[in-house]
N, C-alpha and C positions, 0 to 999 in steps of 0.2 A: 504493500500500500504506500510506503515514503514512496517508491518508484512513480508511482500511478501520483503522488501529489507532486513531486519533481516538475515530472513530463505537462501536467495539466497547469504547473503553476508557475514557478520561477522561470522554465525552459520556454515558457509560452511569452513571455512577455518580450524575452529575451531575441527570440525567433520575429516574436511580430515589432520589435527595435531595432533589428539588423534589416529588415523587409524595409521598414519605409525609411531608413536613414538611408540603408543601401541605394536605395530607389533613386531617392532626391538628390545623392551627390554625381549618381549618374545622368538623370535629366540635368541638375547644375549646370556638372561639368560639358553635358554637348551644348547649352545654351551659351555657357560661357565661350566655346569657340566663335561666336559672334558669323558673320559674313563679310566680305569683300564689299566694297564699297561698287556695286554697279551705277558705271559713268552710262551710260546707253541712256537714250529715250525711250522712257515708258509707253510703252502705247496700250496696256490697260492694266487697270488695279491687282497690286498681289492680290488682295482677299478672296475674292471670288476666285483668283487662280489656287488659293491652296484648300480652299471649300470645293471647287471642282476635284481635285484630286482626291482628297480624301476620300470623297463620295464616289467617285466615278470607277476608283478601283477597288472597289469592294464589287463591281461586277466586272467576271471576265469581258477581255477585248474580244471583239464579234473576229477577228481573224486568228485568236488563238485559244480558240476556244474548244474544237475538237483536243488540242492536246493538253488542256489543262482542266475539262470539265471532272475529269478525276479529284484532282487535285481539291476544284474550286467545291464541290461535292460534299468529302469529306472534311476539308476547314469548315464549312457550315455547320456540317454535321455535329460537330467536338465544340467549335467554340460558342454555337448558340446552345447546344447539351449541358456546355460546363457551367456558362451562366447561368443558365436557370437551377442548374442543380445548388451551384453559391451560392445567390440570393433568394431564390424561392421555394429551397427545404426546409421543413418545419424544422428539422435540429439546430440546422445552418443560422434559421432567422431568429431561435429562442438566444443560441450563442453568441452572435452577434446584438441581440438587443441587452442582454447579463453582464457580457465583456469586453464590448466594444462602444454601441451607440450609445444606447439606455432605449430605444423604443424598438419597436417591433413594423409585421406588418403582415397581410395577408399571404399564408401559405400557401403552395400549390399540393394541387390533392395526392393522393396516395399514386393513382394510376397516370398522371401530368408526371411525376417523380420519375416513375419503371420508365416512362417514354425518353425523358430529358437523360436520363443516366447511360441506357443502352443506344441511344444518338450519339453521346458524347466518346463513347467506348470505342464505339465500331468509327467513329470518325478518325479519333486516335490511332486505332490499329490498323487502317487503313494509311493512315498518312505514314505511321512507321515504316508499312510493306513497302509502299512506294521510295519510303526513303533508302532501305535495303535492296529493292529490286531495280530501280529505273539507275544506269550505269553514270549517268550525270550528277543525280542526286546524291550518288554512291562516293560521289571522286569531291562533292561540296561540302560532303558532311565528314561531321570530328566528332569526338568525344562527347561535347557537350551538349551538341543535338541530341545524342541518344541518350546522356544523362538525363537531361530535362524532361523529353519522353519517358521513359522509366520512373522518374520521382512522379509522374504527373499522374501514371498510370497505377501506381501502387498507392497513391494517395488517396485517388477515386475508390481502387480496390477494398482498399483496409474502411474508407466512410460507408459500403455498401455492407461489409461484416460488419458494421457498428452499428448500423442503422436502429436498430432495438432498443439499443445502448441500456439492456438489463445487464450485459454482459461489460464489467469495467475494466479488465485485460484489452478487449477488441477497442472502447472506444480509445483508450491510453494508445495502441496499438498507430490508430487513426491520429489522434491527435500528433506522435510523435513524427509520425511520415508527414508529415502537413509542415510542422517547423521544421526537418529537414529542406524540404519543399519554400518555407519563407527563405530562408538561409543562403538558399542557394540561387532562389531568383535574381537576384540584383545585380549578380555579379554573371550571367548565367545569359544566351539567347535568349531566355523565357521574357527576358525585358520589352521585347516587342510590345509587350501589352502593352505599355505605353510611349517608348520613343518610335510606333509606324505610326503616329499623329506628327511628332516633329518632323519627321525624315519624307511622307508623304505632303505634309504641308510645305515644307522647305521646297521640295522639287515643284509644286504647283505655286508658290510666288516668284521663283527664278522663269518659271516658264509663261506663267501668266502674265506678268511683267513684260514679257515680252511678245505679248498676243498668244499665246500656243497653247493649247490644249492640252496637256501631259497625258 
């Protein structure tokens, strides 16, 4: 039982202080690189250039899109899965209103849950195969893709045995895969979650700026 308060207490704060300090010195630090001074005449507003972009490529391009509807398929698949499974499981929203917010908010039902979990799975495991099987993918990725993958997938695994959470081995189990999982984000690819807003919006002000549609 110290184990199980460890993990659920001191280790959790600890996991979710290296998560957002991590976080922010890595957003800081790419803001702090600033940009180049572009001498060119504008011929139309970053803004709408880097709000086009963000938006625009969340749907594949109509010419590459036989070879990426795999692809574009599965990321749906997992990251609208994993969403909902974060913010709108009843464990998910009671923990987060106890230890995080202080309020809560409507959960999604029992059978919304089985759908978002096994979406999110099979996205996941689809996106890995491709990243083992397609020879491109194979010669791009390192270590840390497949790290990231693996903490993300065992994460999900260990909250599905816990789901009950009669059983307090499983959910300690869960809870510690998750602060590994903080831990290791910031420092990790998993950071996408937040700097493909800077890096997609950066690309659509340089180009919007200059008339062009990214």
């Amino acid at each position: 039982m110290i184990l199980v308060e460890i993990i659920e207490g001191p280790l959790w704060y600890i996991a979710a202080a290296v998560f957002v300090l991590g976080a922010l010195w890595r957003i800081i630090g790419i803001l702090r690189l600033g940009r180049r001074t572009d001498l060119s005449v504008p011929r139309s507003a970053a803004l709408p250039g880097a709000l086009k972009a963000l938006f625009r490529h969340m749907l594949p391009h109509y010419g590459f899109f036989n070879r990426t509807k795999l692809h574009v398929f599965a990321g749906y698949l997992f990251h609208l899965g994993l969403f909902a499974v974060l913010f709108f499981a009843a464990p998910h929203i009671t923990f987060l209103e106890k230890r995080v917010l202080g309020f809560g908010w409507e959960a999604m039902p029992r059978w919304a849950f089985i759908v978002a979990a096994q979406a999110a799975f099979a996205g996941l495991i689809l996106l890995w195969f491709r990243r083992i099987a397609d020879p491109t993918m194979r010669q791009i990725s390192d270590a840390d893709d497949h790290i990231g993958s693996w903490l993300t997938f065992i994460a999900m695994l260990t909250g599905c045995l816990a789901l009950q959470e009669s059983n307090v081995s499983l959910r300690a189990l869960h809870m510690l895969a998750v602060e590994v999982w903080l831990i290791y984000f910031p420092f990790s690819r998993l950071m996408h979650a937040f700097t493909f807003v800077l890096s997609r919006g950066y690309t659509g002000i340089v180009y919007g700026r200059r008339g062009i549609t990214p």
